[in-house]
Structure formats: structure tokens, C-alpha cells
N, C-alpha and C positions, 0 to 999 in steps of 0.2 A: 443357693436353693434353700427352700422351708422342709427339712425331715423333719419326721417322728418315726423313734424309731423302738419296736415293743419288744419286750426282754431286755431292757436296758441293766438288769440287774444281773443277768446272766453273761457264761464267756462269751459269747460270741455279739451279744449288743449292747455289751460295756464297752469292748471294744471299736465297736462300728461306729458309737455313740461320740467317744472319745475324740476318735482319728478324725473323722469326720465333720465333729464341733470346732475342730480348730478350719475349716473351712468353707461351713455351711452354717445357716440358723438349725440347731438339733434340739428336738424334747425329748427325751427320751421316755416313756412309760413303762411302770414298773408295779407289777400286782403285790411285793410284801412293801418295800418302802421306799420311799425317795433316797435315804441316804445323806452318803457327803460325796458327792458324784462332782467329777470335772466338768460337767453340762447341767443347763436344765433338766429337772425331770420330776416327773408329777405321777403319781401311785395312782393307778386305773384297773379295773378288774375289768378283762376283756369280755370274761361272762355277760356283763352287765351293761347290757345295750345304752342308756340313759346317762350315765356319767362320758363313757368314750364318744359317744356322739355331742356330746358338748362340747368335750376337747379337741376334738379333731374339728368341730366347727370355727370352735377360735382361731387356730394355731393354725388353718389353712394351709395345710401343706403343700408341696409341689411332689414331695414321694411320699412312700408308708411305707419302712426296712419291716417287716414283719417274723420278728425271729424269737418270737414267745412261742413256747411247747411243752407238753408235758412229755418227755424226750425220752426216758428212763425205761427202756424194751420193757423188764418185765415188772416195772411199776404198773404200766399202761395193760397190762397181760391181768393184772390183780383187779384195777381199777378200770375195764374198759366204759363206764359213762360218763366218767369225769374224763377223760381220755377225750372221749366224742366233744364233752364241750369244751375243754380247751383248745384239742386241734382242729376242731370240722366248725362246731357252731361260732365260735369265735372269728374266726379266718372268712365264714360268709358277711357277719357284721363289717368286717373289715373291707371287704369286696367291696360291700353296698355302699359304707361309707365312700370307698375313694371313686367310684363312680359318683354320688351326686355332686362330689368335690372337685373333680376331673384331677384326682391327683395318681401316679403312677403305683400300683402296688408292686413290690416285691416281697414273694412269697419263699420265705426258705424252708424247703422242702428237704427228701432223705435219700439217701443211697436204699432205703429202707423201703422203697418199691416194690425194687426189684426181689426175686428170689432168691437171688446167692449161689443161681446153681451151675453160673460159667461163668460170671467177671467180663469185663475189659466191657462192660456197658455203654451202648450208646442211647440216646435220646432216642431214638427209633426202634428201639427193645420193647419190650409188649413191659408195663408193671403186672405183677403179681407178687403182692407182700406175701407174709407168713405169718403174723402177727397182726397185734392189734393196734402198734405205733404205725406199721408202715400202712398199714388197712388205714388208717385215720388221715395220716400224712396224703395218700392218694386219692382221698374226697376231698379233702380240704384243697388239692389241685386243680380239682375238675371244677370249685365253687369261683377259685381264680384265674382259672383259665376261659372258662365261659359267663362269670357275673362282674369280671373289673374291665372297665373299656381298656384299660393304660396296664397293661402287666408285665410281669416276666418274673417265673417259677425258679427256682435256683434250686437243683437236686443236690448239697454240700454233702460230702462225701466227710468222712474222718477228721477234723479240726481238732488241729493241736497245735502246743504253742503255751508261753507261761502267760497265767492270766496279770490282769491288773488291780485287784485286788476284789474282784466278784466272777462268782463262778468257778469251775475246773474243768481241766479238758484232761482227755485220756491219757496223755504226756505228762503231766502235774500231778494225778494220781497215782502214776508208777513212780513218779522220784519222791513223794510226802508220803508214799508208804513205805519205800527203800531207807528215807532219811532216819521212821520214826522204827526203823529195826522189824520192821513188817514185814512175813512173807510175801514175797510177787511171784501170782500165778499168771503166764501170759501163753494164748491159743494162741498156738503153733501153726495151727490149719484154719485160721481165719484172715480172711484177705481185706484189706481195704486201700483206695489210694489216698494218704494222708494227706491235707492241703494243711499248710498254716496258717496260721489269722490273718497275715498281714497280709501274705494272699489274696485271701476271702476279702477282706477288707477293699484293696484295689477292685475286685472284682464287682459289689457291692457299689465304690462310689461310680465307677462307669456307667453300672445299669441304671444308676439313678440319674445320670446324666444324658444317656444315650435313646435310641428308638428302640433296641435290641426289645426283641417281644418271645412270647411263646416259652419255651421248657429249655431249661440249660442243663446241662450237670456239670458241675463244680466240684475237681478235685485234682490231687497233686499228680506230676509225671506218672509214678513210680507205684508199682502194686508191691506192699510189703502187708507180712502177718502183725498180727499183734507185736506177736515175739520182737520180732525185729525193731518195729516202729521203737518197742516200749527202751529196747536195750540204747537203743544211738539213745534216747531219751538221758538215759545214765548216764551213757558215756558224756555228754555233752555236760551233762551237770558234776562231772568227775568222780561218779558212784560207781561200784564195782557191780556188775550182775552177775557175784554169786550166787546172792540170793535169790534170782527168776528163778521156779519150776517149771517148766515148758509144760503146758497141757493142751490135751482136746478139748474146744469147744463143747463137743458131744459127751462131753463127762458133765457137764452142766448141768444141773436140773429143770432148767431152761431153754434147752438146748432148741426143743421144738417151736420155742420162738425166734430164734437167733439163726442169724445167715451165713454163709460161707466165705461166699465170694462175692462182694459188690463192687470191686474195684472198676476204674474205667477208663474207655476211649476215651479221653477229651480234646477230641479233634476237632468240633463243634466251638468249643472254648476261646480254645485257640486263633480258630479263624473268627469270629466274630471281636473277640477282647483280645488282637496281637500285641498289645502295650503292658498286659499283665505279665509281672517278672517270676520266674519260676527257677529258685534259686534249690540246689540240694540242700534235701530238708536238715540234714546233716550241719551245714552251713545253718540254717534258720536256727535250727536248736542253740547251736553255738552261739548264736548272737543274744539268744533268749539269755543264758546262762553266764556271760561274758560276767557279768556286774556283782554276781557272785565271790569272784576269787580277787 
């Protein structure tokens, strides 16, 4: 198959970009720089209709991994019109492109829908964000869910997992701030089901192969807090979590953009992707870390 896949610079589509390239033709496009990337990949600013629509003309895709966002809760809280055109206006160009292309979009979308305010989410939960990510992330669903003939929305829940040398995920942030003698504050009362990359990743090359259509959500077994997630994170990398301070979310100053509880059903997952391997993340970490010691 011909991808392109956007955020290639980031954890989650250096990644996808990567795994991928080794068994598909992949561009990957990236808004600061091409880099020294294991794939092709060409610096495109999604804002800017005229450049991506050339390159997507060329490069003919057969999918569009679409996993460029300005992700950052209360970045997007500070800055909500650069917010709009990264996730809303962007994501429509991208529709319209793979519509005249007949190429398949996949839209990776957020746990960040939902409100936070039971968990164990299913696709059939009404969204209602809190913020100004998840408010964005759910126009930018509705542009893909009614403007790309060929789609399928991916709600990724918590990714984590060591990166490959672009991006950081929330697991890599608690062990380079543990390494560099940093305190680690990690909410106690905030839920997510963590997937790992490689995960995402199998899930990610199915859809792009498969008919699977409509709203997925994507995320690991297991509903743990921060706390939790961040501590197996140490242990795996053979750090001591002395230094975590367990705290509430709601000490945050931010608190009133951030959620609770997104974790979820993924029973929907399951039965549609029964070949995606869901190994204890506990395990994944250890595998991340192994090369380490």
C-alpha cells in the first residue's frame, strides 16, 4: 500500500511511519523538518492548503494515517484558534483531499471527547469534551466522519511506550524526569486505559488494510491512574519511585480542563481487530527498557 502518514515527527507517527515503511510505500509529513527519518518524508504545513494538495496529488495515496495535532490540553486552552486550525481546519482539508483521491482517511482522534465523568467508554457514549483539545478533536470527527467517503476515526486513549528518537509519550516523561533527579508529580485520581505503541501501531496497519469504518476507540485492557501507569514505567526502566508525589489532578491549575476518567470498554476493538495482541503493559514496558541494562 501507498501511506502518508502526518505527524511523522511526532511519538505516535515516527512510529507508525517507521513500523510501517518497512512494509508499505510511507511519506511521511512533518510541519518543523524532514530530519534524518528511516522513511521518506517531506515538511508540509497542514494549515496550507496548496503545498499538501500537491503532495498528496503526487504521492497517490491508498490511506492518509492522520496523526498531526496540537495535542497539549492546556496549550490548546491558552491558544484555542491555532487549536481550531490545526485540529478542525486541517483535518477538513485532509477529508476533502482523500475524497477526491479515493484514498482511506484515518483520523486519530481522543479519549478527550468524552467527559471523564464515569470511564469504561464505549463508542456509543454520547462526547461531551471539557476543553478546548477535546472540543476540537470532536469537530474534527464530525468533518471525518461525514466529508471522507473511505474513513475510520480511532479515539487512542493514553500511548505510551519509549519513543524512537522523535517525540515523548507520558511514560518517557516520568523516567527523563526521575533519571535527570526531577521531582515526579503523578494524579492519583486520574484514569486512563494506557495502550502502547506497538499496539496502536497493529491497530493502525489493519485499518489501513481493512473495510473497518465509522468511530473506534483504541486503548489498552486495563484502567490504571496516572500514578500507576507512571510507577510500572520506573520500575521497568529500574528507577526507584521514591521520588513520585501522588497528587490530585484538581490541585492543577488546570484542573477545569482536564478529565477524570476516560478509560474504556474496548469491546468494539476487540471484535472487529481480534488479531491485535494485547500483551500486560507491564510486559511492553519491560521490552521498551530491556536494551538498557
Amino acid at each position: 500500500m501507498r501511506i502518508v502518514v502526518t505527524g511523522a515527527s511526532g511519538f505516535v507517527g515516527s512510529h507508525v511511519s517507521a513500523s510501517l515503511a518497512t512494509r508499505h510505500d510511507v511519506l511521511g509529513l512533518s510541519f518543523r523538518t524532514s530530519g534524518s527519518f528511516p522513511f521518506p518524508c517531506e515538511v508540509a504545513d497542514l494549515t496550507n492548503d496548496e503545498p499538501l494538495t500537491r503532495i498528496l496529488r503526487s504521492w497517490k495515496p491508498d490511506a492518509i494515517v492522520h496523526s498531526a495535532a496540537m495535542s497539549r490540553v492546556l496549550e490548546c486552552e491558552r491558544d484555542p484558534g491555532r487549536a481550531h486550525d490545526v485540529n478542525v481546519a486541517a483535518t477538513a482539508r485532509l477529508a476533502r483531499a482523500a475524497r477526491q483521491l479515493h484514498a482511506k482517511l484515518l483520523f486519530l482522534s481522543s479519549d478527550q471527547v468524552y467527559s471523564g465523568e464515569k470511564g469504561a467508554y464505549r463508542e456509543s457514549d454520547p462526547a461531551s469534551p471539557v476543553g478546548c483539545y477535546g472540543r476540537t478533536k470532536w469537530e474534527a470527527e464530525q468533518l471525518v466522519l461525514n466529508g471522507a467517503a473511505r474513513h475510520l476515526v480511532l479515539r487512542s486513549n493514553s500511548v505510551v511506550g519509549q519513543g524512537i528518537g522523535w517525540g515523548e509519550s507520558f511514560t518517557m516523561r516520568v523516567v527523563n524526569a526521575a533519571k535527570q533527579g526531577h521531582p515526579v508529580r503523578l494524579f492519583f485520581d486520574q484514569y486512563r486505559s494506557p495502550i502502547h505503541i506497538r499496539s496502536l501501531v497493529q491497530v493502525i496497519e489493519i485499518a489501513c488494510q481493512s473495510n473497518a469504518s465509522g468511530l473506534l476507540n483504541v486503548g489498552g485492557p486495563n484502567r490504571l491512574s496516572r500514578l500507576e501507569t507512571g510507577c510500572m514505567a520506573l520500575r521497568a526502566a529500574g528507577l526507584s519511585s521514591d521520588q513520585v508525589e501522588p497528587i490530585s489532578y484538581l490541585s492543577h491549575p488546570g484542573a477545569s480542563a482536564m478529565t477524570r476518567d476516560t478509560s474504556y470498554d474496548i469491546s468494539r476493538l476487540r471484535q472487529v481487530m481480534p488479531d491485535v495482541s494485547f500483551r500486560s503493559l507491564e510486559d511492553e514496558l519491560a521490552v521498551d527498557f530491556a536494551a538498557d541494562f
